[in-house]
Backbone bond lengths (Angstrom), bond angles and torsions (degrees), N, CA, C in turn:
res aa  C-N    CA-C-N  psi(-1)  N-CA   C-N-CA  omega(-1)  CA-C   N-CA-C  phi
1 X - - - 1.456 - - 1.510 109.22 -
2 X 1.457 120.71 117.08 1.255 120.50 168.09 1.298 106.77 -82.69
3 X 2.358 112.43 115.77 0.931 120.40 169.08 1.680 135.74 -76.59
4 X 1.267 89.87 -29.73 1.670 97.65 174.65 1.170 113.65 -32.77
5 X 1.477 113.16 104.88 1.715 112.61 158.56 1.560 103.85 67.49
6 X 1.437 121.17 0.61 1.623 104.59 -178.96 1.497 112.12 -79.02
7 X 1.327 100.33 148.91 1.493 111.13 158.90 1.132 110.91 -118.98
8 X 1.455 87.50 145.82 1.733 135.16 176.98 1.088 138.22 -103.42
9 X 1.211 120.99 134.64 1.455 126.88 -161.65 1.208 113.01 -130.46
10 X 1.572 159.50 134.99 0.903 165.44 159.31 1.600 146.33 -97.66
11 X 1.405 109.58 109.59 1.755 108.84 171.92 1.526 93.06 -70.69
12 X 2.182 91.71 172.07 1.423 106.75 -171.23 2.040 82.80 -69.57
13 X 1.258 90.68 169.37 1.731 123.65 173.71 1.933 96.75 59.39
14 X 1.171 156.42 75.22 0.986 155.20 -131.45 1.563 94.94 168.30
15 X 1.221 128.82 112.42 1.578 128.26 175.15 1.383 100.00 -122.66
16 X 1.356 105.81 172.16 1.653 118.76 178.10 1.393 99.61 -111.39
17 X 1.488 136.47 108.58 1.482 113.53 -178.70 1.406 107.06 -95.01
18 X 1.002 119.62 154.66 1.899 139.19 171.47 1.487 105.39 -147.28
19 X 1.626 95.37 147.82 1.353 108.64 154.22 1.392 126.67 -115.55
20 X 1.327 81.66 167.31 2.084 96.63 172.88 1.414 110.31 -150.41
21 X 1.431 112.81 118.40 1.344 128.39 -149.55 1.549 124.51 13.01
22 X 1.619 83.91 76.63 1.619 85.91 176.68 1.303 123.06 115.90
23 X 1.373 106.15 -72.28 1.594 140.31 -165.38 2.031 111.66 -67.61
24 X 0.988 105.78 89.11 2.006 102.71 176.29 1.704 105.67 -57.72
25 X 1.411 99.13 119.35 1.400 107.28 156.22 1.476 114.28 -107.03
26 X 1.270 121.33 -179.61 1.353 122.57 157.36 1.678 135.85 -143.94
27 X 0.969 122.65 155.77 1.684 116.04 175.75 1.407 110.19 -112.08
28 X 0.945 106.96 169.85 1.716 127.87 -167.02 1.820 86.53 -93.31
29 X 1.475 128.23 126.88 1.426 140.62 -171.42 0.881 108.20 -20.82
30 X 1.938 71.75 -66.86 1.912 112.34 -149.77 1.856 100.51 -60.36
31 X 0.796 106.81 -18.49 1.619 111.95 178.34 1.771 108.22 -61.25
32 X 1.542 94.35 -26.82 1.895 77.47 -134.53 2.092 78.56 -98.49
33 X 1.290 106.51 153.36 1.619 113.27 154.38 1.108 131.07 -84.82
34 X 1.194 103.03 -38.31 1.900 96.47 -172.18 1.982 95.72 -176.87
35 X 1.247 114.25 179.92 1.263 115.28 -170.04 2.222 100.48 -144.06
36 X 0.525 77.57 116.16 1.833 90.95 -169.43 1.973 116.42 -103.35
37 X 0.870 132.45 148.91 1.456 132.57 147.91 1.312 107.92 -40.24
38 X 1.425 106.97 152.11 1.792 116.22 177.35 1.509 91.33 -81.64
39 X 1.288 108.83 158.90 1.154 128.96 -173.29 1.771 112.83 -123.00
40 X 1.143 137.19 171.15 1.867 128.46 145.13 1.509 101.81 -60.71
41 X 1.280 114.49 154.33 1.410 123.49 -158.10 1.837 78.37 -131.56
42 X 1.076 107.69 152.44 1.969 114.15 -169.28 1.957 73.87 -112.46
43 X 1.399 123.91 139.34 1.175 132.56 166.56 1.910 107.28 -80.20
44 X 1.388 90.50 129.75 1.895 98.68 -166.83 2.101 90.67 -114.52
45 X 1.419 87.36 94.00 1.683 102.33 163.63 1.237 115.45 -31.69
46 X 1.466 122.00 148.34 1.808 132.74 156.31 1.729 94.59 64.52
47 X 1.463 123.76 8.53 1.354 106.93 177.10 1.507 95.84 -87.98
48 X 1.873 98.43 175.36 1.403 110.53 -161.92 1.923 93.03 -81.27
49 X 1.788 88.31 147.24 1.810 102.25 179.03 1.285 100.99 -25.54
50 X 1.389 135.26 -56.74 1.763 130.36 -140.66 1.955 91.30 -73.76
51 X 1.107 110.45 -46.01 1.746 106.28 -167.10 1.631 106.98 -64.58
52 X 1.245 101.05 128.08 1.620 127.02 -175.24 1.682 85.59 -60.96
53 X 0.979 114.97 -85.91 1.849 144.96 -167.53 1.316 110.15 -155.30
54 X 1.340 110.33 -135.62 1.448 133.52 177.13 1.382 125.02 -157.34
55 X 1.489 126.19 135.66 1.382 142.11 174.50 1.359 114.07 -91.52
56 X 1.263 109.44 144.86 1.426 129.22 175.24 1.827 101.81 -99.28
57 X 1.538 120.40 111.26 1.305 128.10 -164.75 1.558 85.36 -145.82
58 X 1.780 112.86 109.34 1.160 127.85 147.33 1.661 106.74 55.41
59 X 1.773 92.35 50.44 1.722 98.72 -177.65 1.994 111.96 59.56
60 X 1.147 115.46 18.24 1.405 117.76 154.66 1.247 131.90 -106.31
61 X 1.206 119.35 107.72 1.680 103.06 172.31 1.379 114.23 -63.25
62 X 1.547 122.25 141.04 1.361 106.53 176.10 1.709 109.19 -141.52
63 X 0.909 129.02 160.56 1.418 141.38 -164.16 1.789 108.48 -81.37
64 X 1.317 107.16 114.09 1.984 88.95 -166.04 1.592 83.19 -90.30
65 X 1.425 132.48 144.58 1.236 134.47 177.43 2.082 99.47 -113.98
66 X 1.365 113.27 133.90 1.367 130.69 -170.08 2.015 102.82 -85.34
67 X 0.947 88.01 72.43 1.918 99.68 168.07 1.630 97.96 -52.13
68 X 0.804 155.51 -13.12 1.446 150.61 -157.95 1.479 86.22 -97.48
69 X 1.509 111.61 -51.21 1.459 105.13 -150.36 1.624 99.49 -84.43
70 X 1.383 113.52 -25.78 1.671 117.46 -156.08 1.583 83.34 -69.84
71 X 1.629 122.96 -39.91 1.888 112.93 -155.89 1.490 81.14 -109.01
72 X 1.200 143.83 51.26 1.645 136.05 138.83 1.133 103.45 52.75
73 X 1.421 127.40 35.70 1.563 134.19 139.93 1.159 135.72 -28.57
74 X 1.283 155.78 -172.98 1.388 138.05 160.49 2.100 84.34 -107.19
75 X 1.471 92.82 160.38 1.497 95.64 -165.64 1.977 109.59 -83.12
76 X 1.067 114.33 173.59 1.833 88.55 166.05 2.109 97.44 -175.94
77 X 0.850 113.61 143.14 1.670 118.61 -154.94 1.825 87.62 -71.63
78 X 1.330 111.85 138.35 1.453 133.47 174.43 1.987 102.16 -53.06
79 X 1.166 101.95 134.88 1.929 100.61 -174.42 1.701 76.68 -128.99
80 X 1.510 98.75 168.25 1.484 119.34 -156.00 1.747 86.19 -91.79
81 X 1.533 141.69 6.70 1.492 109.39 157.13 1.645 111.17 -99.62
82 X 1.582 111.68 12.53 1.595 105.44 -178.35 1.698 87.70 -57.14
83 X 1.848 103.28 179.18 1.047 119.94 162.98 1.549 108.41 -129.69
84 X 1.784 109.77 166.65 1.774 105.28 -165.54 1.916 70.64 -120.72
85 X 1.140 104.94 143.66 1.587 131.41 -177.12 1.712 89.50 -107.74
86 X 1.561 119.11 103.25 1.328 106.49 170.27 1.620 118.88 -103.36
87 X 1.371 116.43 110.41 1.911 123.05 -160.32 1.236 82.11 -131.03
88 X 1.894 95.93 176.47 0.803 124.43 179.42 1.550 130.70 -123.79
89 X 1.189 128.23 141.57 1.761 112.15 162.17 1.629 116.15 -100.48
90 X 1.478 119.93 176.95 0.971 111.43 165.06 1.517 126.03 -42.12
91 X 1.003 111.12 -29.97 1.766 106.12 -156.64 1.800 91.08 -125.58
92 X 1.425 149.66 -9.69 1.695 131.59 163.94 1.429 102.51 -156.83
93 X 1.028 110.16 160.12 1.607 107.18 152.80 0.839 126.47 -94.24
94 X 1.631 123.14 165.57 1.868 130.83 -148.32 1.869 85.76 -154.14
95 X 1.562 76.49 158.06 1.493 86.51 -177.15 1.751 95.41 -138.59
96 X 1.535 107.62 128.02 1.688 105.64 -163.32 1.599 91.09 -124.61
97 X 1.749 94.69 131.15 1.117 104.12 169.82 1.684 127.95 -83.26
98 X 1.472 130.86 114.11 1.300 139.72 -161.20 1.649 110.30 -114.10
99 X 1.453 128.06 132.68 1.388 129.14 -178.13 1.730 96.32 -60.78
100 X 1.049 107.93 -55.13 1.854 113.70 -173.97 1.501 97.30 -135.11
101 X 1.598 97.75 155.42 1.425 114.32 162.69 0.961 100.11 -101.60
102 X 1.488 164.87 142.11 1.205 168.67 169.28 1.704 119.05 -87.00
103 X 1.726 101.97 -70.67 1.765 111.26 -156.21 1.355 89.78 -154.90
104 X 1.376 105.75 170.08 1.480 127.01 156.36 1.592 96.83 -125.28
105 X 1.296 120.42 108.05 1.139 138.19 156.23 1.296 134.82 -81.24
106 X 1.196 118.75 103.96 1.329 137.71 -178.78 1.719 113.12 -69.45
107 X 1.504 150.20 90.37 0.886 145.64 174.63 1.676 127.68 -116.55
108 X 1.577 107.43 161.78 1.375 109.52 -153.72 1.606 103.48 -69.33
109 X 1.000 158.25 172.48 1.261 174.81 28.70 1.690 95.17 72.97
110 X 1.633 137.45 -60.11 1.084 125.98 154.37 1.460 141.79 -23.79
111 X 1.652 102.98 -32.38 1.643 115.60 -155.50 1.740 75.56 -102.80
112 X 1.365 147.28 33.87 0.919 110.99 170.97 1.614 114.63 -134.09
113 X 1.263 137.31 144.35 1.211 150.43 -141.24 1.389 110.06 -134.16
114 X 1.249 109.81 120.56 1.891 107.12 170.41 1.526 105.26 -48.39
115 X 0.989 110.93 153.52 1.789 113.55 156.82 1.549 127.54 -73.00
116 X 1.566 110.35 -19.52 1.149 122.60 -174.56 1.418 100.03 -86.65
117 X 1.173 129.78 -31.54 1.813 120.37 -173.10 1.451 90.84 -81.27
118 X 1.344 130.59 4.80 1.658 117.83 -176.32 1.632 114.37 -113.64
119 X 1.490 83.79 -53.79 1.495 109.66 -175.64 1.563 132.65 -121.51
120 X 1.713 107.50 94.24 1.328 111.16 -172.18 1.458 127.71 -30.90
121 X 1.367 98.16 -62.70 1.876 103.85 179.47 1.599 107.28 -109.47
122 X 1.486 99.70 76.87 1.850 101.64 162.11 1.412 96.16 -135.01
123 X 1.298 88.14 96.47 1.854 110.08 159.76 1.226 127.36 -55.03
124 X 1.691 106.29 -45.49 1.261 121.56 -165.54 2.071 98.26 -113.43
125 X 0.398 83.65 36.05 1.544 97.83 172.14 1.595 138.45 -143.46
126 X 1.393 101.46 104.30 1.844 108.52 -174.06 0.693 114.27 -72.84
127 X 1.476 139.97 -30.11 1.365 120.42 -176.41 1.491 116.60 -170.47
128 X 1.234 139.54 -164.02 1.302 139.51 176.73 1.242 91.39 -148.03
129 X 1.698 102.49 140.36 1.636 121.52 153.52 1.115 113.82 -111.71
130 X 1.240 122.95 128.00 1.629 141.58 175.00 1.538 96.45 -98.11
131 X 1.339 112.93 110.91 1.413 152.77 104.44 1.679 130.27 -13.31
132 X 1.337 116.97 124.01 1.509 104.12 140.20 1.681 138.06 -55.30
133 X 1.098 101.24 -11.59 1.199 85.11 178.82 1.519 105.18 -142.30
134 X 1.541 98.37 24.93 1.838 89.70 161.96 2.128 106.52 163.21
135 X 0.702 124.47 -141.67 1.292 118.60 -176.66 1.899 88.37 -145.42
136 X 1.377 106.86 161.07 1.407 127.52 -176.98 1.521 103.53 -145.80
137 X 1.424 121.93 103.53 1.272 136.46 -177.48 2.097 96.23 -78.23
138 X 1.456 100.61 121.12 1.893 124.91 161.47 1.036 108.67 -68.79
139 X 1.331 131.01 103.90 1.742 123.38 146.06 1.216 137.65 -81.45
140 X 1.003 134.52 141.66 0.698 113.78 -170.07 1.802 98.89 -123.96
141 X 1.778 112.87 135.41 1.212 122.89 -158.96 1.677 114.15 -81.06
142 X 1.979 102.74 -28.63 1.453 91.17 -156.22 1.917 96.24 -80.62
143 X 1.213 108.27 15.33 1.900 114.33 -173.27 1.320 98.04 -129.59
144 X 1.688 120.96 28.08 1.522 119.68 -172.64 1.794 109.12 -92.21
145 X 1.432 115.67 -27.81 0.942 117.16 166.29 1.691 122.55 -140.38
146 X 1.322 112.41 131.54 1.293 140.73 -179.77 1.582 101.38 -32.62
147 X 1.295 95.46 137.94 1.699 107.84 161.24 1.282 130.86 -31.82
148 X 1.371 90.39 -26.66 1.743 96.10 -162.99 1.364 99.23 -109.80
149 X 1.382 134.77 -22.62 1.185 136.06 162.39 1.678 113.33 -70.64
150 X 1.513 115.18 -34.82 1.336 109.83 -179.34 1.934 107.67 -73.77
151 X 1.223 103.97 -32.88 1.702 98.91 172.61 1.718 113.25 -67.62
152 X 1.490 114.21 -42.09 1.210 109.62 171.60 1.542 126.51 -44.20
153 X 1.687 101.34 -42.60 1.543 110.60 -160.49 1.657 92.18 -81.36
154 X 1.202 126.48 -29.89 1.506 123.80 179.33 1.641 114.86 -71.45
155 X 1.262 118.67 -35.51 1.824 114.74 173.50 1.946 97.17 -90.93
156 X 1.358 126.17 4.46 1.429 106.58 161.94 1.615 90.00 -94.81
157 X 0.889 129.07 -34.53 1.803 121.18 -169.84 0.997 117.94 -77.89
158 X 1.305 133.75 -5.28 1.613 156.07 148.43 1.262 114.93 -65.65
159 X 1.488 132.94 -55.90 1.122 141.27 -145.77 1.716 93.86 -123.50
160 X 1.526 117.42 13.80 1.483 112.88 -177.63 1.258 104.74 -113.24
């Protein structure tokens, strides 16, 4: 998949996979906009721990959110082949920093698994696809950050 600047579009069952050290996650397509080079991130004060800063994408400021930190990763400084995953939630857009974008994987309706018959505490996670050759954890973005982090990140994006 050539990521540069592509946009993406998504049918139902269609994920975006990325990693972060190692580990394939995925997003729901229709979520995601486009997939870009990492960029310098401008540091956005009084925002909540998980937000890096913010990117300037096509006259948008947007919120880079720290996936390392949300899945208890070990942390490690952004190098110029990460990629910024630019999606959306119901209510702003976010820009997530990913080691690789990998695929858009198209999978059966079979391969797919609640999160709750797997995984006790995944809030932010719809579902799991089982794979031959491994499992791919669903996030889901518009439950990616807490109430109290989404009010935080809105009076630092006001006052930034």
């Amino acid at each position: 998949m050539n990521t540069d600047s592509a946009t993406v579009m998504g049918k139902p069952n269609q994920l975006l996979v990325l990693t972060l050290g190692g580990e394939r996650y995925g997003l729901v397509l229709s979520a995601v906009d486009s997939v870009v080079r990492a960029v310098d991130i401008t540091p956005l004060p009084q925002a909540p721990d998980i937000v890096l800063g913010v990117v300037n994408v096509r006259g948008r400021v947007i919120p880079v959110i720290n996936l390392r930190r949300r899945f208890r990763l070990p942390e490690r400084e952004i190098v110029l082949t990460d990629q910024l995953i630019i999606a959306h939630t119901a209510r702003r857009p976010v820009a997530l920093v990913a080691d690789t974008v990998s695929d858009v994987l198209e999978y059966p309706e079979s391969s797919l698994a609640e999160a709750q018959s797997i995984l006790a505490d995944a809030d932010y996670i719809e579902g799991v696809v089982k794979l031959s050759d491994g499992l791919i954890l669903i996030h889901n973005l518009d439950t990616f950050l807490s109430l109290e982090e989404e009010t935080s990140l809105d009076h630092a994006m006001e006052s930034g």
